[in-house]
C-alpha positions as CSV (number, residue, x, y, z in Angstrom):
1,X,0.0,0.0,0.0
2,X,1.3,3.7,-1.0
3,X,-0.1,5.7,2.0
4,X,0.5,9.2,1.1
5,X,-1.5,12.5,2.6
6,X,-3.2,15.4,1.1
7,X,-5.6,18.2,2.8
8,X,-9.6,17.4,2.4
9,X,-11.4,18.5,-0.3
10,X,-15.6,19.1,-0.1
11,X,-16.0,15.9,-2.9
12,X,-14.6,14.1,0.6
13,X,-16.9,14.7,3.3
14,X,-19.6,12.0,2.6
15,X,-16.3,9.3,2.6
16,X,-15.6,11.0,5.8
17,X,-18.6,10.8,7.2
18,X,-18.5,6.9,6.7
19,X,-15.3,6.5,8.2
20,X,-15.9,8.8,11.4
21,X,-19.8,6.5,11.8
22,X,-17.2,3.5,11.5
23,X,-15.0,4.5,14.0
24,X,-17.0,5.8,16.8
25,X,-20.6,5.2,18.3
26,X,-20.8,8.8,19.6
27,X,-19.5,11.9,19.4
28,X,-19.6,12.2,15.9
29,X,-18.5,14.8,13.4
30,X,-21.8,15.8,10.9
31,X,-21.4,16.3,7.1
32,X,-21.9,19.9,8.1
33,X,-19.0,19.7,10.4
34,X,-17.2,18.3,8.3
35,X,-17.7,21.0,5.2
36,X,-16.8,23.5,8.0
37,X,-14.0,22.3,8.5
38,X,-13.1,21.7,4.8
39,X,-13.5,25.4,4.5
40,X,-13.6,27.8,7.0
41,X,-12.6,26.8,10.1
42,X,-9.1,27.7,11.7
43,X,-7.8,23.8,11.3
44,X,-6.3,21.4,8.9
45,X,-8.4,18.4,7.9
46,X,-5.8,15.8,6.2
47,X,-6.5,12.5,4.3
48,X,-4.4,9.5,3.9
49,X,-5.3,7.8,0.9
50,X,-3.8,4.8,-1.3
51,X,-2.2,6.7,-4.0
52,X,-2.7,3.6,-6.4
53,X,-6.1,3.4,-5.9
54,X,-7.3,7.0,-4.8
55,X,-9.2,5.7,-1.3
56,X,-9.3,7.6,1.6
57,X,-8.4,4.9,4.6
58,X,-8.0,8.0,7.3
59,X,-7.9,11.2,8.6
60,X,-6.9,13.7,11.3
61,X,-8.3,17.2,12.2
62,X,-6.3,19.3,13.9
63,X,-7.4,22.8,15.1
64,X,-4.6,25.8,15.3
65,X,-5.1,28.6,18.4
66,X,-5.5,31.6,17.6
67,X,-3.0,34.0,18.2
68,X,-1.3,31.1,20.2
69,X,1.2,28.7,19.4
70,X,-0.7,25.7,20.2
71,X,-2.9,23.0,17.9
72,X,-5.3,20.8,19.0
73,X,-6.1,17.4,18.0
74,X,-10.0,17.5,17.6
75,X,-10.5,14.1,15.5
76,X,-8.4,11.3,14.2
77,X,-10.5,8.3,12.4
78,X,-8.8,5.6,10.3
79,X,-11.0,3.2,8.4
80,X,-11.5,-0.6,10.2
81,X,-10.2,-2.8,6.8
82,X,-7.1,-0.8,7.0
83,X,-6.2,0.2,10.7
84,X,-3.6,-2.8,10.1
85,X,-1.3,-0.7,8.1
86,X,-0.2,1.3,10.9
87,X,-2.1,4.5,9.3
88,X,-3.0,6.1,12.4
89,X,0.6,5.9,13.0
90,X,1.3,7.7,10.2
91,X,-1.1,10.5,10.3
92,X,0.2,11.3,14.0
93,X,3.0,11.7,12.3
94,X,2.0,13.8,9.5
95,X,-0.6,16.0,11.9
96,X,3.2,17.1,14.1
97,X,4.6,18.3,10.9
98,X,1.8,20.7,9.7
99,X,1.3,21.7,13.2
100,X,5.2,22.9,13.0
101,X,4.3,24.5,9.8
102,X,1.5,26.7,11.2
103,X,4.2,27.5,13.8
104,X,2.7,24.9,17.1
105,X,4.9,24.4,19.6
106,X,2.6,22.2,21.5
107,X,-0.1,19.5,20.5
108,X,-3.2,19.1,23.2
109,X,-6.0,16.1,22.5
110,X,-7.8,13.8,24.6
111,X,-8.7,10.1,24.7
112,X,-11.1,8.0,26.1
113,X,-10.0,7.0,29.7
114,X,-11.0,3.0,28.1
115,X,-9.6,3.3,24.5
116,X,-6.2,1.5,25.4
117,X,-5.1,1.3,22.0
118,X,-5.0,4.7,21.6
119,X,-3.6,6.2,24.7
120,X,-0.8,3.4,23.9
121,X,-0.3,5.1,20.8
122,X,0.1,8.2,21.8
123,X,2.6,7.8,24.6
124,X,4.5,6.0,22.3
125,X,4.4,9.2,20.1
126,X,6.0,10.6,23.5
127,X,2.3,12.5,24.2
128,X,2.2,12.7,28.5
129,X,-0.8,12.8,30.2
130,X,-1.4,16.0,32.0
131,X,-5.1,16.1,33.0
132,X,-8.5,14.7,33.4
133,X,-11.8,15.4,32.1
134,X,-15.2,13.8,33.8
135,X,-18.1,13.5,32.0
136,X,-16.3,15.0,28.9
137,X,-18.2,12.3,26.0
138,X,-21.9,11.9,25.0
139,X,-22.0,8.5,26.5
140,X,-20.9,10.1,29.8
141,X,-17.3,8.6,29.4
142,X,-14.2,10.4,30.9
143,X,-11.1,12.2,28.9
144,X,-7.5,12.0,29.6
145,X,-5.8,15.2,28.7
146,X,-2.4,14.2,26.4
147,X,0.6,16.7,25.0
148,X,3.2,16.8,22.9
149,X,6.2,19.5,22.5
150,X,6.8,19.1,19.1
151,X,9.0,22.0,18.6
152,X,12.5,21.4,20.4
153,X,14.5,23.6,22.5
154,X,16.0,23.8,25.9
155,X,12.8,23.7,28.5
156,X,12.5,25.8,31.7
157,X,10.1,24.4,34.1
158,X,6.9,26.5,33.9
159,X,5.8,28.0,37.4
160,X,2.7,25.8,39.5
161,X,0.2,28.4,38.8
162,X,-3.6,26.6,39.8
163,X,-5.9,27.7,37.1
164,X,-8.9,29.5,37.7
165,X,-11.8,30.6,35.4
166,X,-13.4,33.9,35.1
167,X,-17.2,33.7,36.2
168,X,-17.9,37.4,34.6
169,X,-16.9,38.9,31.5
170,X,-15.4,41.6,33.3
171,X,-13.3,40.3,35.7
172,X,-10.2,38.6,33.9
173,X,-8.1,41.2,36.5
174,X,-9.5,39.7,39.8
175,X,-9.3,36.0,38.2
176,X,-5.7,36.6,37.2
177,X,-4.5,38.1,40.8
178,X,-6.1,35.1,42.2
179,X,-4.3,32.4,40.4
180,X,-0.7,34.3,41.5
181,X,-1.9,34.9,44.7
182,X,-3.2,31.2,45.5
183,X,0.2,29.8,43.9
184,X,1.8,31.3,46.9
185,X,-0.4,31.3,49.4
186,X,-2.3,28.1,49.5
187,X,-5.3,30.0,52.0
188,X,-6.5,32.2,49.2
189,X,-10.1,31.1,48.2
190,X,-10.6,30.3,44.1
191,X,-14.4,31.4,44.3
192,X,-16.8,33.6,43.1
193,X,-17.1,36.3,46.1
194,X,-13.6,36.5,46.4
195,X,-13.2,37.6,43.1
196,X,-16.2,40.1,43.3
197,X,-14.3,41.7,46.4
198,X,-11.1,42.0,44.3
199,X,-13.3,43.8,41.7
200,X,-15.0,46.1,43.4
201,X,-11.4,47.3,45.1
202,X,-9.9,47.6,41.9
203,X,-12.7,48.2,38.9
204,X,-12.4,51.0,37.1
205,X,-16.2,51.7,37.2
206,X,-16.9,52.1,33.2
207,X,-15.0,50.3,29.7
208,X,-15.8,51.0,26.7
209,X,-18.6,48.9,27.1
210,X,-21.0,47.1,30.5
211,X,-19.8,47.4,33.6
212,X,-15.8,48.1,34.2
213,X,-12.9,45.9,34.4
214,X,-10.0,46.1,36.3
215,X,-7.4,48.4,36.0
216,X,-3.5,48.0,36.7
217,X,-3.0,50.4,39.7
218,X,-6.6,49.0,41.4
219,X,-4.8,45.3,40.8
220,X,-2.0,46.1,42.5
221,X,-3.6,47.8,45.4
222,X,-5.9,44.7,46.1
223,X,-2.9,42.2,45.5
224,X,-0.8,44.9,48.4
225,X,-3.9,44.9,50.7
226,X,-3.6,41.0,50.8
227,X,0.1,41.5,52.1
228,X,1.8,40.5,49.0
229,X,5.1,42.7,47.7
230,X,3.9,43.8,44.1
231,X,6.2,45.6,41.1
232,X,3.7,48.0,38.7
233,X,5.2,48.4,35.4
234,X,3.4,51.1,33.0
235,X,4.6,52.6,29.6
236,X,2.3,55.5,30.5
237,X,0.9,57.7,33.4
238,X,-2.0,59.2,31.2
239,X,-5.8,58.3,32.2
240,X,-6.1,54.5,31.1
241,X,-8.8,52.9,28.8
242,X,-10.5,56.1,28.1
243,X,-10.3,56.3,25.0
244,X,-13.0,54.1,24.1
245,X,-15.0,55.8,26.3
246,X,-17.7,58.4,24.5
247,X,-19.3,60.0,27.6
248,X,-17.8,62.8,29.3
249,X,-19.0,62.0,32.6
250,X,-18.2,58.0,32.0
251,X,-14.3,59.7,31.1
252,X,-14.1,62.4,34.2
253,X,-15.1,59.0,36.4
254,X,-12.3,56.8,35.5
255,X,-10.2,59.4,35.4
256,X,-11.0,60.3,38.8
257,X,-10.9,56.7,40.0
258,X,-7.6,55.8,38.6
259,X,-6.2,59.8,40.6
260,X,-7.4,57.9,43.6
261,X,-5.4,54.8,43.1
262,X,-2.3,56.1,42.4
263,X,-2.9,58.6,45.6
264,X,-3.2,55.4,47.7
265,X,0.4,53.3,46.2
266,X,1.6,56.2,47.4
267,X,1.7,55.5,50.8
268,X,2.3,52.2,50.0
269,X,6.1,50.2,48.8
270,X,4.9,49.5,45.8
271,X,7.5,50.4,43.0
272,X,6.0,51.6,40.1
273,X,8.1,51.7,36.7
274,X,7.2,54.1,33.8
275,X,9.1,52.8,31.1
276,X,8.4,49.8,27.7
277,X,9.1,46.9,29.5
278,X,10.5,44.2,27.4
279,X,10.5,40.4,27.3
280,X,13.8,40.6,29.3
281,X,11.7,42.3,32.0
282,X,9.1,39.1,32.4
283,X,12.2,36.7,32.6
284,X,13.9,38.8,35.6
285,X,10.3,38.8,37.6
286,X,9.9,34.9,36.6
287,X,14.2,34.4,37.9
288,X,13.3,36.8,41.1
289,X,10.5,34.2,42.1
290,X,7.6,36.8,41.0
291,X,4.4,36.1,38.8
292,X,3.5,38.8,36.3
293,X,0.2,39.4,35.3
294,X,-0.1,41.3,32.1
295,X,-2.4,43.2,30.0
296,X,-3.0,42.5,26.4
297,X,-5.5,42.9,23.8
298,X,-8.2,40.7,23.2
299,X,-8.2,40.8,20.0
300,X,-5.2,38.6,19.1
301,X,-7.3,35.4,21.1
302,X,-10.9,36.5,20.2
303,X,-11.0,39.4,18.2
304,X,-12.5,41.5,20.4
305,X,-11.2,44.8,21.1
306,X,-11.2,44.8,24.9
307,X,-8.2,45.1,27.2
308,X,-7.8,41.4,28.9
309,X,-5.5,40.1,31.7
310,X,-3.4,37.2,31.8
311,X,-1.0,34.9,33.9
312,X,2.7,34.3,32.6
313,X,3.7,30.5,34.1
314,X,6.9,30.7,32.1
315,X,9.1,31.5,29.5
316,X,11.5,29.2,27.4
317,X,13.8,30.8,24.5
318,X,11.2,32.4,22.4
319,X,8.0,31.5,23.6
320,X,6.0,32.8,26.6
321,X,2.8,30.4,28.7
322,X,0.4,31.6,29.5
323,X,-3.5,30.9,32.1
324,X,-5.7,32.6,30.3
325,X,-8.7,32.8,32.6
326,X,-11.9,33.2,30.0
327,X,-13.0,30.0,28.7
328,X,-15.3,30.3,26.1
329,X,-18.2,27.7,25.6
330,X,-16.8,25.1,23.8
331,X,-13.9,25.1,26.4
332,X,-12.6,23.7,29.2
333,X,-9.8,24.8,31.6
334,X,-7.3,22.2,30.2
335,X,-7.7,24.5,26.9
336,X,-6.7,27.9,28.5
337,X,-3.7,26.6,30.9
338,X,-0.4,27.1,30.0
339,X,-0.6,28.3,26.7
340,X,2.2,28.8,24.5
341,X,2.7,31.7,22.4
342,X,5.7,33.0,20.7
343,X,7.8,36.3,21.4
344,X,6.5,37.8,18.4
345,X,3.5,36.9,18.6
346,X,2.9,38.4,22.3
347,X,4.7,41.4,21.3
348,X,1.7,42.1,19.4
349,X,-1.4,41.1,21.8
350,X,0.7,42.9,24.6
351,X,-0.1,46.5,23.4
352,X,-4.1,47.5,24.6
353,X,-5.5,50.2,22.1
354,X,-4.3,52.7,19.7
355,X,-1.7,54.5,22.3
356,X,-0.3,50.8,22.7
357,X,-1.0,50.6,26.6
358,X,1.6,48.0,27.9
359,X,1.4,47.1,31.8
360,X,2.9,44.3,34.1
361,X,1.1,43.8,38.2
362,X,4.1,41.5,39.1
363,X,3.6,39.5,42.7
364,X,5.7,38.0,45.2
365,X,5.0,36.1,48.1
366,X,5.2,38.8,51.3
C-alpha cells in the first residue's frame, strides 16, 4: 500500500462521514461539520489515501489557536479494513509536521480513559498525560488530557500556577490576581465572592462597554492589601482605557478613579516603573521568584477589542505560557492553561489600544 496525505477537499466529506460512523458510536463529526471544517474553520483536515487506488483509509483534524502557538487534535478516524497498516501511526506523524508548519509548539487532544489502543499510541508518540476530564463524551465517558512538545529547544520548568476561570466577562483582573496569589499562598479562596471583592477594590467603574474591568494600579492595590510585595510596570501615566469611552462624565469618572489609586500606592512600597518593559523584563520577575500578570489585547485570542489580563507561568527561548482565565463555551480549563505563544506573537497582543497601553502587576509572596 502507497499511503500518502493530502488536505480534504468538499467531494470528501460524505467518505468521511463513513469512516468517522465506522469508527465511533458517539460523538460524531456531521457532514456539516465536516464541510466547515473543509473550509472555513481555523484547522487542517488531512486525508491519507492509497495513492494507487485514490481511497481515503483516514484522517486527522487538527485545530490551530488563535494568536497562540498551540494546535489541538480534535478528531483522528482511520478506516476498520485498514487500521492494520499502521495508518493512524502515520497521520500522528504527518498532523506534528503541519502543526510545525502553522508555527505549534505544542499539540493538546484527549482520549477516552478506556480506548487503550489509543492512549498506547500516543505515549509511544512521546504524548504525556497531564489532565482529566469527567463526564467530557456523550456516553458520559471520561477524557484523559495528552501533550506533545513538538518544537525542540531547551525547557524551563513553567511556574505551579492553579488555574482559575473567570465567572464574569469583566473580571479577567481579579481572576488573574487570584491564580498568583493562590500559587503562593495556599489559603487564598478560588471562588466567586472573592473575586467580586477583588473587583470592586480595583474596577475602574466604566469600559468602553458594561460594567468596568479592572485596571493596573486598582490590581496592584488589592494584591498589596492581601500582604503580598507587588512591582507596577506602566509605559504611560495618562488616564487609562478612556479612550473608548464616549461619555464625558463616564471619562471624568475613570479618570478620577484611577487619581485615587495612584494617591493610595503612594503611601504604599509598591514600586512603580514608567518605562516599555520588554520580554527581558518578564524573565527577571519569573528568575526573582515573581508572577506577572499582564495586559493584552483581546483581540489577538478573540477578536474583540477589549483590554484582557493574563498569567505568565513561564518562559523558554522564544515563547511565553500563559493561564488565560476566559474560557469560552466550547472550552474547558485544560484548553486555557499554560498556553504557549511565541515572542512575536505576544509582542503584538501585549499592546491595549491605539496608544499601545503595555502594563505588568508582578507579585511575590510577602
Amino acid at each position: 500500500m502507497n499511503i500518502k496525505f493530502r488536505l480534504a477537499k468538499k467531494e470528501d466529506a460524505p467518505k468521511l462521514l463513513e469512516i468517522e460512523e465506522k469508527s465511533f458510536s458517539s460523538d460524531c463529526l456531521s457532514l456539516r461539520q465536516f464541510n466547515y471544517f473543509i473550509n472555513k474553520a481555523n484547522s487542517s483536515l488531512i486525508i491519507a489515501y492509497d495513492k494507487d487506488n485514490s481511497g481515503i483509509l483516514g484522517y486527522a483534524l487538527i485545530l490551530f489557536h488563535r494568536g497562540t502557538s498551540l494546535a489541538r487534535l480534535y478528531s483522528i478516524a482511520v478506516a476498520p479494513e485498514f487500521r492494520k497498516f499502521k495508518v493512524g501511526l502515520k497521520l500522528m506523524k504527518k498532523i506534528e509536521d503541519e502543526a510545525l508548519e502553522h508555527g505549534s509548539t505544542y499539540i493538546r487532544l484527549e482520549v477516552k480513559t478506556t480506548n487503550e489502543r489509543a492512549i498506547n499510541l500516543y505515549e509511544e508518540l512521546g504524548y504525556r498525560k497531564f489532565g482529566h476530564k469527567v463526564n467530557y463524551y456523550e456516553d458520559h465517558e471520561d477524557a484523559e488530557c495528552y501533550e506533545k512538545k513538538i518544537r525542540k529547544f531547551e525547557s524551563r520548568p513553567k511556574i505551579k500556577v492553579p488555574y482559575y476561570h473567570q465567572k464574569t466577562e469583566f473580571t479577567c483582573g481579579p481572576s488573574s490576581l487570584m491564580m498568583a496569589m493562590k500559587a503562593f499562598d495556599k489559603n487564598i479562596q478560588l471562588k466567586l465572592s472573592t473575586e467580586m471583592q477583588i473587583w470592586r477594590e480595583a474596577t475602574t467603574i466604566f469600559m468602553t462597554s458594561g460594567h468596568g474591568g479592572c485596571g493596573p494600579h486598582g490590581l496592584a492595590l488589592a494584591a498589596k492589601r492581601r500582604n503580598f510585595e507587588v512591582e507596577l510596570y506602566l509605559n504611560s501615566k495618562a488616564p487609562l482605557f478612556i479612550k473608548g469611552v464616549r461619555d464625558k462624565k463616564k471619562k471624568d469618572i475613570i479618570e478620577i478613579v484611577q487619581k485615587e489609586f495612584e494617591k493610595e500606592l503612594k503611601q504604599t512600597n509598591v514600586k512603580i516603573y514608567y518605562d516599555e518593559y520588554s520580554f527581558t523584563t518578564l524573565k527577571d520577575i519569573l528568575d526573582s521568584g515573581g508572577i506577572p500578570l499582564v495586559l493584552i489585547s483581546a483581540y489577538r485570542l478573540t477578536e474583540t477589542k477589549a483590554p484582557h489580563w493574563i498569567v505568565i507561568t513561564g518562559i523558554e527561548e522564544d515563547f511565553i505560557y500563559f493561564h488565560d482565565p476566559e474560557i469560552d463555551d466550547n472550552q474547558t480549563p485544560y484548553d486555557n492553561m499554560d498556553i504557549p505563544v511565541s515572542k512575536i506573537e505576544f509582542e503584538k497582543m501585549s499592546k491595549f489600544g491605539t496608544g499601545q497601553l503595555k502594563s505588568i502587576v508582578a507579585i511575590y509572596s510577602s
